[in-house]
N, CA, C and O atoms as CSV, one atom per row, in Angstrom:
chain,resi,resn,atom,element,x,y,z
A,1,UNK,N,N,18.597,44.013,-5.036
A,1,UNK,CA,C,17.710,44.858,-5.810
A,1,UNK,C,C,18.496,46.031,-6.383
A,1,UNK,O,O,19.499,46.502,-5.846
A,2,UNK,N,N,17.987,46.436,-7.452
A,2,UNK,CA,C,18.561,47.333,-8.251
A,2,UNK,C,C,17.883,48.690,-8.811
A,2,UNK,O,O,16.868,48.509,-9.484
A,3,UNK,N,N,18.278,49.933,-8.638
A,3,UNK,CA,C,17.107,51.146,-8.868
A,3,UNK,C,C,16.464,51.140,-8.105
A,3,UNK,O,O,16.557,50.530,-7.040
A,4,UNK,N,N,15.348,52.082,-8.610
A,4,UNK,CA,C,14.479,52.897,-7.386
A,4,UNK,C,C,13.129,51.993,-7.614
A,4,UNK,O,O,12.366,51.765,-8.552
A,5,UNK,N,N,13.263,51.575,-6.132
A,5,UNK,CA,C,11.699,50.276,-5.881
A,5,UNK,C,C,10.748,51.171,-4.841
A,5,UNK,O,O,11.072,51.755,-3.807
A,6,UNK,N,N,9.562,51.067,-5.446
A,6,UNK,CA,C,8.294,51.730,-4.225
A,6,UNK,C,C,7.402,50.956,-3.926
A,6,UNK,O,O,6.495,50.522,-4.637
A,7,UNK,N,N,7.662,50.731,-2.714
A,7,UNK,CA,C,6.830,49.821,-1.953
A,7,UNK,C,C,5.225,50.581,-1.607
A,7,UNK,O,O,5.093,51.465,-0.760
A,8,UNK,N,N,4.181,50.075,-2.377
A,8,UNK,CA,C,2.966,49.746,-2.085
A,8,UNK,C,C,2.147,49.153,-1.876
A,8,UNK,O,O,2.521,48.055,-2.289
A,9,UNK,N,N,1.395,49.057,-1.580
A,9,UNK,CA,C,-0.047,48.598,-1.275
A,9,UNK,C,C,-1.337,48.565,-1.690
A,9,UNK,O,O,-2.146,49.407,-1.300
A,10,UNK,N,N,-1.741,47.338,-2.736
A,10,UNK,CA,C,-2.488,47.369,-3.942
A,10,UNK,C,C,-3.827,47.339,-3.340
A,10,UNK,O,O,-4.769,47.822,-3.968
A,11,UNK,N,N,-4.031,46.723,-1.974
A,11,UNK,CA,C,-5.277,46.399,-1.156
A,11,UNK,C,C,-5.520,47.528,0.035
A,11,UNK,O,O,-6.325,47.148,0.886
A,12,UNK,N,N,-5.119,48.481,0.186
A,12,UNK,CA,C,-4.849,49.655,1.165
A,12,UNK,C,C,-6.772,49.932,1.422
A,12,UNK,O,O,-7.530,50.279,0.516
A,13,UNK,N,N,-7.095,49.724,2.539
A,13,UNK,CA,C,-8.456,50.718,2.836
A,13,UNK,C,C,-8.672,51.762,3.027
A,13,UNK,O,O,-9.778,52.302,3.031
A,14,UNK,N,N,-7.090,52.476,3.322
A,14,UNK,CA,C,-7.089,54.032,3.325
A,14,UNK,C,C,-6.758,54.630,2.388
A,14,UNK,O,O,-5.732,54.491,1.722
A,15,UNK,N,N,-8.273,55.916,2.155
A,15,UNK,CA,C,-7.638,57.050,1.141
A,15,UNK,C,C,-6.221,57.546,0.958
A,15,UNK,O,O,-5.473,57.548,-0.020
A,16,UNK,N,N,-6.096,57.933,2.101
A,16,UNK,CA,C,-5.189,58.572,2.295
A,16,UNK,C,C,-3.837,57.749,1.677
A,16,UNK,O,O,-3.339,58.299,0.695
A,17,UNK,N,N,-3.376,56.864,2.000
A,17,UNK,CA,C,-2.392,55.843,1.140
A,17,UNK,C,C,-2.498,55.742,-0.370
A,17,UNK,O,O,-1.680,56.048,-1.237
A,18,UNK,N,N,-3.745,55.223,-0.459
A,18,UNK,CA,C,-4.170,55.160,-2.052
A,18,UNK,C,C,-3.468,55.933,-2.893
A,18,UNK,O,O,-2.737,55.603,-3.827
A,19,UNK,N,N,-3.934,57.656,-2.219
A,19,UNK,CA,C,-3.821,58.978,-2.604
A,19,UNK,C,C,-2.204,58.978,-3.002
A,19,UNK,O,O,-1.649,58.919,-4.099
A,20,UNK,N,N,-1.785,59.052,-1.914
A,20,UNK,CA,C,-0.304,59.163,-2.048
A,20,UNK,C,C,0.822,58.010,-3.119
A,20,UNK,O,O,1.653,58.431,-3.923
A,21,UNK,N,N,0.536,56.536,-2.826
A,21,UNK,CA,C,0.981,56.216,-4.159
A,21,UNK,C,C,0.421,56.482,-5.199
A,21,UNK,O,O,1.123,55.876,-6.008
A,22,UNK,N,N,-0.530,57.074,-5.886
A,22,UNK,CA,C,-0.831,57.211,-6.912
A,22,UNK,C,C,-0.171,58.435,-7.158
A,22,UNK,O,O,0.034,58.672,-8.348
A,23,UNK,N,N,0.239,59.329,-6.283
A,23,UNK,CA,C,0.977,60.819,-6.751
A,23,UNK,C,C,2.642,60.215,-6.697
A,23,UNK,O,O,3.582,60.833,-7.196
A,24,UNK,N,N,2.744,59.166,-6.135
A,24,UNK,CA,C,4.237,58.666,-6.338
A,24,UNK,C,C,4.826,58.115,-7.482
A,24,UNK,O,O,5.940,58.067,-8.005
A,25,UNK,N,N,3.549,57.669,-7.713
A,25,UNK,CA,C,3.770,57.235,-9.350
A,25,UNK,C,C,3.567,57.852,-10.436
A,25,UNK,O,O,4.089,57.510,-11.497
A,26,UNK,N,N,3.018,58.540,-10.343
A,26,UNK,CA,C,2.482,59.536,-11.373
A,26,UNK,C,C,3.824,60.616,-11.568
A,26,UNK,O,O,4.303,61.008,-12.631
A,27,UNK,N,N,4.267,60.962,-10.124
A,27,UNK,CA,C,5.693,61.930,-10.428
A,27,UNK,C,C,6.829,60.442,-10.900
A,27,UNK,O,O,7.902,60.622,-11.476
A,28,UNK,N,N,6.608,59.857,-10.736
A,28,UNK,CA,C,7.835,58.873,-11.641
A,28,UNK,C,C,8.208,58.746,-12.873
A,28,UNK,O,O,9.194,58.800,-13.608
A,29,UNK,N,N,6.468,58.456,-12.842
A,29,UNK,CA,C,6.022,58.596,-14.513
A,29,UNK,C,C,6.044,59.651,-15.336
A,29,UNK,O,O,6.710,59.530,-16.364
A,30,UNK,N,N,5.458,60.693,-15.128
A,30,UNK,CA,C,5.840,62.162,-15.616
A,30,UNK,C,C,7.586,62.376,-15.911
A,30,UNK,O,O,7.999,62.571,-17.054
A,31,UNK,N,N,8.405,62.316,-14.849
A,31,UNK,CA,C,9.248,62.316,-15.037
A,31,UNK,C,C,10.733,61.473,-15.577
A,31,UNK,O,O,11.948,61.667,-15.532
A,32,UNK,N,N,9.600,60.242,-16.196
A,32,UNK,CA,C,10.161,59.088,-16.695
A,32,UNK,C,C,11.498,58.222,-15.755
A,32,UNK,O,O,12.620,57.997,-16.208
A,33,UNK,N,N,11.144,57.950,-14.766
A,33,UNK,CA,C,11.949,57.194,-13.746
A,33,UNK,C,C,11.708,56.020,-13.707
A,33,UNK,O,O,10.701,55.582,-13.151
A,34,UNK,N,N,12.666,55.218,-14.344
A,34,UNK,CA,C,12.434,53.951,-14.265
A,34,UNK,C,C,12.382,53.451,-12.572
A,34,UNK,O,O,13.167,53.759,-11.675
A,35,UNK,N,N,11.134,52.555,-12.512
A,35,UNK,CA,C,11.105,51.891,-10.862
A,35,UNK,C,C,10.850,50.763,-10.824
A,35,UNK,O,O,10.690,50.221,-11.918
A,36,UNK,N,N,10.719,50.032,-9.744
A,36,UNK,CA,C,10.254,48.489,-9.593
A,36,UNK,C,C,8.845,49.149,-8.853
A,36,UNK,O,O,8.847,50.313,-8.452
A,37,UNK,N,N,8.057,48.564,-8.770
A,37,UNK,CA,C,6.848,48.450,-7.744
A,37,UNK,C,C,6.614,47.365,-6.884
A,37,UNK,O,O,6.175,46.280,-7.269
A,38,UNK,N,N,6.827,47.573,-6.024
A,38,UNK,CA,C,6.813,45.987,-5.039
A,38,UNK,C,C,5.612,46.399,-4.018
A,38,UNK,O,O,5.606,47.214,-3.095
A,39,UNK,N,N,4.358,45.337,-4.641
A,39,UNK,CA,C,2.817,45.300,-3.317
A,39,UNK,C,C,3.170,44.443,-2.128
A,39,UNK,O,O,3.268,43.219,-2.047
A,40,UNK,N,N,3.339,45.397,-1.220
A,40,UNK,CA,C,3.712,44.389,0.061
A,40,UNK,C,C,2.223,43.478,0.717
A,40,UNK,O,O,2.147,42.607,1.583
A,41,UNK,N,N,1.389,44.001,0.042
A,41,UNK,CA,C,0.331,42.961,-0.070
A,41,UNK,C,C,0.309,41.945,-0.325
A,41,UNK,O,O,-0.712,41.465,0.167
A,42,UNK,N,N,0.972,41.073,-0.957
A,42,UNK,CA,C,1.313,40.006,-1.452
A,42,UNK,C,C,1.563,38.720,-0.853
A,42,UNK,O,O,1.255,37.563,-1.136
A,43,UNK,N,N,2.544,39.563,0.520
A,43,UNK,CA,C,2.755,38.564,1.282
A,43,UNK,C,C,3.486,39.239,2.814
A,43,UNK,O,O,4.054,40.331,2.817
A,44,UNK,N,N,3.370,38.544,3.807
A,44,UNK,CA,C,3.539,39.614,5.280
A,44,UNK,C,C,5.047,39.595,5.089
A,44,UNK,O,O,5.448,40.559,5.741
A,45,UNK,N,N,5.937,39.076,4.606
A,45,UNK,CA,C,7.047,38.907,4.254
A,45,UNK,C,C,7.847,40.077,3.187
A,45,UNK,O,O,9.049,40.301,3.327
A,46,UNK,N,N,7.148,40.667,2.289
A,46,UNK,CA,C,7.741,41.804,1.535
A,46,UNK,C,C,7.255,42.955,2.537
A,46,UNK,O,O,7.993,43.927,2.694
A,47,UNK,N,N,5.971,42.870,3.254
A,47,UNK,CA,C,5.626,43.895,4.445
A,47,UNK,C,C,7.198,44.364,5.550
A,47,UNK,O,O,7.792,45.385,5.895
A,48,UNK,N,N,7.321,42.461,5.806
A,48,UNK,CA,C,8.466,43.195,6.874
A,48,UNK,C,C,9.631,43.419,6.350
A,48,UNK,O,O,10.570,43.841,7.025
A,49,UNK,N,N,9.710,43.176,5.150
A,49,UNK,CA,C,11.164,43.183,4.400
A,49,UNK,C,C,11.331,44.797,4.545
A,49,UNK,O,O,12.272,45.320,5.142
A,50,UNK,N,N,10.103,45.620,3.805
A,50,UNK,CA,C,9.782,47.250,3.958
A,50,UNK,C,C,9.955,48.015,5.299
A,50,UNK,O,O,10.561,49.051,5.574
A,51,UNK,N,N,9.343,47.298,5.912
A,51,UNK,CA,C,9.673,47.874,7.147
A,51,UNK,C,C,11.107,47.535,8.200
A,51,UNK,O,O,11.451,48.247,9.143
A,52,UNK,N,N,11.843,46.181,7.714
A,52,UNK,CA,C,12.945,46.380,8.405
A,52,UNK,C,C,13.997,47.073,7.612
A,52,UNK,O,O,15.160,47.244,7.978
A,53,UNK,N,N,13.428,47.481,6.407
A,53,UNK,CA,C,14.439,48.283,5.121
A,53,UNK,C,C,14.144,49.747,6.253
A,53,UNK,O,O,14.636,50.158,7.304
A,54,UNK,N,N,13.508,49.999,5.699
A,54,UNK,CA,C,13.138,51.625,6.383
A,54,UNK,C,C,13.008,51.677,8.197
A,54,UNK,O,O,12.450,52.713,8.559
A,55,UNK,N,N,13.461,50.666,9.462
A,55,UNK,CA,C,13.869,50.636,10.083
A,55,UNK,C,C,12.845,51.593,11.181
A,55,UNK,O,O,13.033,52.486,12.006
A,56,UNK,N,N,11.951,51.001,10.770
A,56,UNK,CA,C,10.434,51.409,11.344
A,56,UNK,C,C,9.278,50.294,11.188
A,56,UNK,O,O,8.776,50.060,10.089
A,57,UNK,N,N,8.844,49.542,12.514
A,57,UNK,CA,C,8.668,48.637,12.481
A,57,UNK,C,C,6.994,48.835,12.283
A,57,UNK,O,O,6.336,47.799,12.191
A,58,UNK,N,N,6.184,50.327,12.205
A,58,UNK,CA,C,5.167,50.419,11.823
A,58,UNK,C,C,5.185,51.110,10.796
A,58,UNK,O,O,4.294,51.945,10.637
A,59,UNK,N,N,6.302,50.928,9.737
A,59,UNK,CA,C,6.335,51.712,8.169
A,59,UNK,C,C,5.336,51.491,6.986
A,59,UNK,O,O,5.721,50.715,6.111
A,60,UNK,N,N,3.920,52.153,6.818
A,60,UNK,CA,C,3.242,52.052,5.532
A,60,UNK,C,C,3.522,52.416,4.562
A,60,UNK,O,O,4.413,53.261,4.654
A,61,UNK,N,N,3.084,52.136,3.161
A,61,UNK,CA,C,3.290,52.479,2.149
A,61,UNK,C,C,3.086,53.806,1.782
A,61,UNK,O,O,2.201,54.298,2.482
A,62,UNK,N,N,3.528,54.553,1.001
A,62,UNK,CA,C,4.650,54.162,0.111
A,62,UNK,C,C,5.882,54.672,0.698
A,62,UNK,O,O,5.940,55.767,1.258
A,63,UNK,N,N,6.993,53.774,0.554
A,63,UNK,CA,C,8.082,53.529,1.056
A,63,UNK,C,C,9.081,53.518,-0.462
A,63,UNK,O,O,8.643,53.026,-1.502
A,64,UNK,N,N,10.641,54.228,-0.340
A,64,UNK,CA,C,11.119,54.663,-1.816
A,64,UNK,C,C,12.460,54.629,-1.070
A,64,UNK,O,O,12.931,55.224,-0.101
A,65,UNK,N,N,12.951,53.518,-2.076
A,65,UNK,CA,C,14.407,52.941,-2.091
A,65,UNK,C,C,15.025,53.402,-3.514
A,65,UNK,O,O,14.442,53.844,-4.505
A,66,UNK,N,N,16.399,53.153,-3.287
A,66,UNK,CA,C,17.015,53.525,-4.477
A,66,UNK,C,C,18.391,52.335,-4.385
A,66,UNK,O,O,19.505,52.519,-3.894
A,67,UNK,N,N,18.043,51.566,-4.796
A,67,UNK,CA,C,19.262,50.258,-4.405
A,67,UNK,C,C,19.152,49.850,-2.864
A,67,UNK,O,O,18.118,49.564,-2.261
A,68,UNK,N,N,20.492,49.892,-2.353
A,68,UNK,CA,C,20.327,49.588,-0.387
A,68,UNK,C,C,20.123,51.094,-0.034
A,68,UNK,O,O,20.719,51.337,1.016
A,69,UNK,N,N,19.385,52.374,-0.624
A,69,UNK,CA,C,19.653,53.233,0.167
A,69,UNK,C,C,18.222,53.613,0.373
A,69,UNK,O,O,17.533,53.718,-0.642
A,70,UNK,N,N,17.559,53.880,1.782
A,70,UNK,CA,C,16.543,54.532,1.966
A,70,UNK,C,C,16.246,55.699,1.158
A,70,UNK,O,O,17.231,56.437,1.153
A,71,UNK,N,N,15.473,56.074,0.607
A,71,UNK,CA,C,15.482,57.261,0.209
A,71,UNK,C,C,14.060,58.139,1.536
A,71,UNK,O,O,14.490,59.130,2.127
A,72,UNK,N,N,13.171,57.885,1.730
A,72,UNK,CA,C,11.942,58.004,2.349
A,72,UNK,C,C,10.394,57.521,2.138
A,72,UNK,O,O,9.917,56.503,1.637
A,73,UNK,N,N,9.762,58.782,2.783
A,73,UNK,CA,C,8.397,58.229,2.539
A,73,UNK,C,C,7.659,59.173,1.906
A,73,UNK,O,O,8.249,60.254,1.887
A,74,UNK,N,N,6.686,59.183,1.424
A,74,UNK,CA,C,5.861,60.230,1.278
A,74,UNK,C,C,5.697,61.394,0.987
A,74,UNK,O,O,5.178,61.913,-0.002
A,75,UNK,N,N,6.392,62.024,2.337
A,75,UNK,CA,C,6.084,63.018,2.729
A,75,UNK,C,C,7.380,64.179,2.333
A,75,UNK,O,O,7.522,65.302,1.850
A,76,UNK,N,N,8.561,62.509,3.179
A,76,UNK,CA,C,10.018,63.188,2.427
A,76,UNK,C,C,9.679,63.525,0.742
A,76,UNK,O,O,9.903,64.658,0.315
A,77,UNK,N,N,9.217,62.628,-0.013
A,77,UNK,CA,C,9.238,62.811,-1.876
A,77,UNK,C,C,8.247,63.847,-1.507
A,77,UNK,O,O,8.745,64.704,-2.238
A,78,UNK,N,N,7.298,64.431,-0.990
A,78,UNK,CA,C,6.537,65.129,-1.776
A,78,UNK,C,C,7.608,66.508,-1.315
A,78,UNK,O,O,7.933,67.268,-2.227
A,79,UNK,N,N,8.069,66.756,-0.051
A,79,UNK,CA,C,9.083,67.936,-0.219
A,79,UNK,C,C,9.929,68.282,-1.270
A,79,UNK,O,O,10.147,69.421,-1.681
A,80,UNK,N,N,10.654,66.649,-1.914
A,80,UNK,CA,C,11.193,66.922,-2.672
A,80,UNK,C,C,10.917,67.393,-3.768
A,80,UNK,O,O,11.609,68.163,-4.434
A,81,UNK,N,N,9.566,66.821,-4.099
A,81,UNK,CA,C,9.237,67.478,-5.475
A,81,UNK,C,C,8.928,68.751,-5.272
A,81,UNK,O,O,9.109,69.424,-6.287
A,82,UNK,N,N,8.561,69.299,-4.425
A,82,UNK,CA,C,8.119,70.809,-4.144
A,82,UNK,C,C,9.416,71.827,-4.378
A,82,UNK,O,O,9.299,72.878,-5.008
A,83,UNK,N,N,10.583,71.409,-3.829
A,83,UNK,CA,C,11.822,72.128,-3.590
A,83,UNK,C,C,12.658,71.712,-4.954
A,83,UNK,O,O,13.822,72.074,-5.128
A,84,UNK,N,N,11.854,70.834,-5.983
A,84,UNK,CA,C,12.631,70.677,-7.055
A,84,UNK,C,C,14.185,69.654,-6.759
A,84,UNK,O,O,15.313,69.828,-7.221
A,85,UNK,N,N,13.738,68.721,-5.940
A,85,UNK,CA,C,15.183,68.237,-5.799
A,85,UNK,C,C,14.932,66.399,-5.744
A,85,UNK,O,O,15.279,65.540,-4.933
A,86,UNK,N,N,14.437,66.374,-6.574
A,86,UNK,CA,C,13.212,64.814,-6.692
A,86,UNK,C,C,15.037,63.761,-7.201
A,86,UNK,O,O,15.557,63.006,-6.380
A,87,UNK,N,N,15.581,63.971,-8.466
A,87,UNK,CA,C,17.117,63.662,-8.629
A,87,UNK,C,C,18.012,63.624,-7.347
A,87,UNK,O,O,18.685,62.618,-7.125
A,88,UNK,N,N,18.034,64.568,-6.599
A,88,UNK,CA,C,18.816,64.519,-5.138
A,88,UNK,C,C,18.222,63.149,-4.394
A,88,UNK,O,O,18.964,62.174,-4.275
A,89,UNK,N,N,16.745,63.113,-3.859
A,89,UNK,CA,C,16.336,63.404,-3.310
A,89,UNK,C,C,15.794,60.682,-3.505
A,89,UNK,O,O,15.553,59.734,-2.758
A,90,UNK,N,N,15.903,60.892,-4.540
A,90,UNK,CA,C,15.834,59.473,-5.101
A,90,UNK,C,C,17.255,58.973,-5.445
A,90,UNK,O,O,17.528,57.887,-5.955
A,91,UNK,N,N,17.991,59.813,-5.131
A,91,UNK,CA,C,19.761,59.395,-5.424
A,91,UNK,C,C,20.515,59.001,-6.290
A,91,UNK,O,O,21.503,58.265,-6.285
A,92,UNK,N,N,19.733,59.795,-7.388
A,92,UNK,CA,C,20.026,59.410,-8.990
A,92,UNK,C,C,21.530,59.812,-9.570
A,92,UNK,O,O,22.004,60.879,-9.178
A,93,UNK,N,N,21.956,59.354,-10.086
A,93,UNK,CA,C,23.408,59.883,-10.427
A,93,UNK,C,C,23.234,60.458,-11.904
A,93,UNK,O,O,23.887,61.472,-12.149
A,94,UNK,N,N,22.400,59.914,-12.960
A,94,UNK,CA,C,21.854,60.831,-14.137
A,94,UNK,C,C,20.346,60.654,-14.236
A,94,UNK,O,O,19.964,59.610,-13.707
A,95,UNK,N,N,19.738,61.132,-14.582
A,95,UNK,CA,C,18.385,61.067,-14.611
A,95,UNK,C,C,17.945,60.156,-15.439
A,95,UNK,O,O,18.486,60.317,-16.533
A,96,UNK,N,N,17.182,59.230,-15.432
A,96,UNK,CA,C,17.122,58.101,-16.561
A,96,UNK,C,C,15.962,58.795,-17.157
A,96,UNK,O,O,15.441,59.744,-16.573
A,97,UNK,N,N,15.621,58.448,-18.070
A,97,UNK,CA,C,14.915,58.711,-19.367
A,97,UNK,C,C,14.685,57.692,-19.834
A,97,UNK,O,O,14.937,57.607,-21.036
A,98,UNK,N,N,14.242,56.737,-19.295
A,98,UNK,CA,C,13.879,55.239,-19.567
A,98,UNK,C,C,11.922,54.702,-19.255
A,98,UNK,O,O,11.388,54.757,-18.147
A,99,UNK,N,N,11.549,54.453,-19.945
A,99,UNK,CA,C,9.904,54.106,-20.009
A,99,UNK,C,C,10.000,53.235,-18.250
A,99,UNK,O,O,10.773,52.368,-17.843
A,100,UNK,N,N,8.919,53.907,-17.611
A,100,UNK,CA,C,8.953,53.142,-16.767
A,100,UNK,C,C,8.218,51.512,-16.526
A,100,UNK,O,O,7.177,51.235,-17.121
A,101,UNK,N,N,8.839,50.588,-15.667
A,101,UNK,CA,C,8.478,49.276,-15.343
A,101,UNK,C,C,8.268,49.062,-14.321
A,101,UNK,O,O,8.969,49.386,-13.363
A,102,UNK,N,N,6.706,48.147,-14.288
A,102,UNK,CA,C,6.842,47.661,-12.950
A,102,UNK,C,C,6.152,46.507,-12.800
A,102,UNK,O,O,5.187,46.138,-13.468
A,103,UNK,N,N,6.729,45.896,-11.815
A,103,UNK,CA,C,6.334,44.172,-11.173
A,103,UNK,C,C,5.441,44.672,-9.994
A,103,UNK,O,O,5.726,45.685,-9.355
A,104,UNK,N,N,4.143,43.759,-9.698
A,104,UNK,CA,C,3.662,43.377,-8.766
A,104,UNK,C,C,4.068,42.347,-7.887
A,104,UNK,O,O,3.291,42.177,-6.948
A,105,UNK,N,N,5.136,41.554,-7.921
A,105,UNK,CA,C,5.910,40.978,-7.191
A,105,UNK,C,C,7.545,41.453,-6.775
A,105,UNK,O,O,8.256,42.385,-7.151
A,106,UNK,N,N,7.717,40.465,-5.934
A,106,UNK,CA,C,9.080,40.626,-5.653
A,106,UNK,C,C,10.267,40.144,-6.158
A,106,UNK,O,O,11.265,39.862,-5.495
A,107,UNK,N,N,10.085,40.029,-7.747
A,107,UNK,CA,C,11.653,39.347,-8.307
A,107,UNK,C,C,11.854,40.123,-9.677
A,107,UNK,O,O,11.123,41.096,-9.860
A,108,UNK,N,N,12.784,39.783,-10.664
A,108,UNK,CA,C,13.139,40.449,-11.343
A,108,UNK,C,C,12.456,40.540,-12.218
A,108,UNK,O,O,12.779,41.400,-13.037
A,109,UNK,N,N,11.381,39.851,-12.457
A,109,UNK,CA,C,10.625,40.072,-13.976
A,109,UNK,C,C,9.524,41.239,-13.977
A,109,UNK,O,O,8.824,41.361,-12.972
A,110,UNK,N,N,9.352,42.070,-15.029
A,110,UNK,CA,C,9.548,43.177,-15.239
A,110,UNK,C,C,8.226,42.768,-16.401
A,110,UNK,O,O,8.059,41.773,-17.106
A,111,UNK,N,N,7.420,44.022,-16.217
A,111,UNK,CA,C,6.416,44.009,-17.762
A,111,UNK,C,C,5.954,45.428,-17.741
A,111,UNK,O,O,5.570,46.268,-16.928
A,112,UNK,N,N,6.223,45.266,-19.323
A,112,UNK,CA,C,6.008,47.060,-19.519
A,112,UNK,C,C,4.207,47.862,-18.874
A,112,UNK,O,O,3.096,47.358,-18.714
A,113,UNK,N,N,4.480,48.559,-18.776
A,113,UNK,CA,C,3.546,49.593,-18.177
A,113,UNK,C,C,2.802,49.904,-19.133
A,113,UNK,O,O,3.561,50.692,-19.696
A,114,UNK,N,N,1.488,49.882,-20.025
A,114,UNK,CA,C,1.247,50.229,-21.156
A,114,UNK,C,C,0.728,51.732,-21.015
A,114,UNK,O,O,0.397,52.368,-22.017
């Protein structure tokens, strides 16, 4: 995998989750970050893929990679955006400025975001 992928959860019963990817995406989007979106809903298999990525075997969504590198969860991005260090913080080396994309699956095909 390549770039920054956020693992969610399209079927979530909790507010509270809901809540939070939708502010994960929304700061992506605002800030034009190209991402993958991967619904670990899909299948229990992208679930444990997320959770043996992030090395927490009860890890919910949303979960934020940047290639093989953990970046965090949640709570870590929302510090970051607070402290202004969202580029640090997603492990960007230039800031892309690229329309963002995202898949509801787990492979490379890609459809624009309208």
């Amino acid at each position: 995998m390549s770039g920054v992928q956020l693992y969610i959860s399209s079927v979530s019963a909790s507010r509270e989750v809901r809540s939070q990817q939708a502010e994960v995406e929304r700061v992506l989007e605002i800030k034009r970050i190209k991402y993958k979106l991967i619904d670990v809903s899909v299948s229990e298999e992208i679930l444990e893929e997320m959770r043996n990525r992030t090395g927490n075997p009860t890890a919910l969504p949303p979960q934020i990679f940047n290639d093989d590198f953990y970046c965090g969860d949640y709570w870590e991005f929302y510090d970051a955006v607070e402290n202004e260090e969202i580029d640090h913080f997603l492990k960007l080396k230039e800031k892309e400025q690229l329309d963002c994309k995202i898949s509801t699956d787990c492979n490379e095909n890609y459809t624009a975001k309208s």
